[in-house]
C-alpha positions as CSV (number, residue, x, y, z in Angstrom):
1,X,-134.4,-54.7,-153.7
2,X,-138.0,-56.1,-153.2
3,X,-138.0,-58.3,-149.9
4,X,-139.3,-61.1,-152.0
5,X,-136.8,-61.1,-154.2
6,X,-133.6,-60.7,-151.4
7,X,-132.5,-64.7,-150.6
8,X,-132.1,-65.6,-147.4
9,X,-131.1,-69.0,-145.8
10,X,-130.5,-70.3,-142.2
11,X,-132.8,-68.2,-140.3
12,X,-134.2,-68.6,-137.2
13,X,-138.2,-69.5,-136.4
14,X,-137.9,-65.8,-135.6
15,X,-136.6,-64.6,-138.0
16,X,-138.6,-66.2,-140.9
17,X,-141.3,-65.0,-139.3
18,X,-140.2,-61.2,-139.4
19,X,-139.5,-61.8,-142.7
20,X,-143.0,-62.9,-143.5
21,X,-144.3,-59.7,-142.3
22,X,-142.3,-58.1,-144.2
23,X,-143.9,-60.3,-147.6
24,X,-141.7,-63.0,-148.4
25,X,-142.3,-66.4,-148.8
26,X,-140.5,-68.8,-146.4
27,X,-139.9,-72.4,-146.5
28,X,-138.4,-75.0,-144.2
29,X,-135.2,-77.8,-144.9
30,X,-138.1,-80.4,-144.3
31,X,-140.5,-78.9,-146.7
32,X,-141.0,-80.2,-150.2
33,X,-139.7,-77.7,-152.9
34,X,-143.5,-76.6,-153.2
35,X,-144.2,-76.3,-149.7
36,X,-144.2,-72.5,-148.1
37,X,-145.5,-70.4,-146.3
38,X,-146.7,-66.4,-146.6
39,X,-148.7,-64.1,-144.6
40,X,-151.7,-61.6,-145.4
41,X,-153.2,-59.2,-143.0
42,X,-151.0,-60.8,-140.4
43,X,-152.6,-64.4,-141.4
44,X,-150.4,-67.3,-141.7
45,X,-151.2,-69.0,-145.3
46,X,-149.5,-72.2,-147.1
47,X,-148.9,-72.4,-150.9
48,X,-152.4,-73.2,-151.2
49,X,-153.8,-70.8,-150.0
50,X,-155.2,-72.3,-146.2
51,X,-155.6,-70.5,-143.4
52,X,-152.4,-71.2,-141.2
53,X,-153.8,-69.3,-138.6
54,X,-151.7,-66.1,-136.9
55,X,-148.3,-66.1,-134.6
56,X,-150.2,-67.1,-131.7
57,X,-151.8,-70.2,-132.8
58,X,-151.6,-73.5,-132.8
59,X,-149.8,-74.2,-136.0
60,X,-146.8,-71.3,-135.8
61,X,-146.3,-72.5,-132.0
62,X,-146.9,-76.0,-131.9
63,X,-146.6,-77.6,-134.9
64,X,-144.0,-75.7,-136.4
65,X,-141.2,-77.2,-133.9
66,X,-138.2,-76.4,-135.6
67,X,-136.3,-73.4,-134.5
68,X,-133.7,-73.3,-137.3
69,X,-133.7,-74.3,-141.1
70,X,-135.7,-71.7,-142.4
71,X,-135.2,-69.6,-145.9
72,X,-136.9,-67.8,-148.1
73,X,-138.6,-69.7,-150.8
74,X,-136.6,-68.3,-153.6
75,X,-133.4,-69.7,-151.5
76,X,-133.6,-73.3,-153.2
């Protein structure tokens, strides 16, 4: 099965992250149902396609506080 098509819910910061890499789309409890995130070229970017920066920066580490609630997009 295609990793963006596998459903996964309560994951870790971590984990959604990993998952990323891999090519899927993640989401957060808090986010609206069109709010997620993906990755290219290990670049962070949101449903409209804006720079979220990479793991290091500001918005994965500080803004992004939650360190549970995450799923892949297709889980809602």
């Amino acid at each position: 099965m295609d990793i963006r098509e596998e459903i996964h819910t309560g994951l870790t910061k971590q984990q959604a992250y990993e998952l990323m890499e891999k090519g899927a789309m993640i989401t957060h409890e808090y986010y609206t149902e069109n709010e997620y995130l993906y990755m290219v070229n290990g670049i962070i970017m949101d449903e409209n396609g804006h720079h979220m920066g990479n793991r290091l920066g500001d918005f994965w580490q500080n803004r992004q506080k939650w360190e549970t609630g995450w799923m892949t997009a297709n889980a809602r």
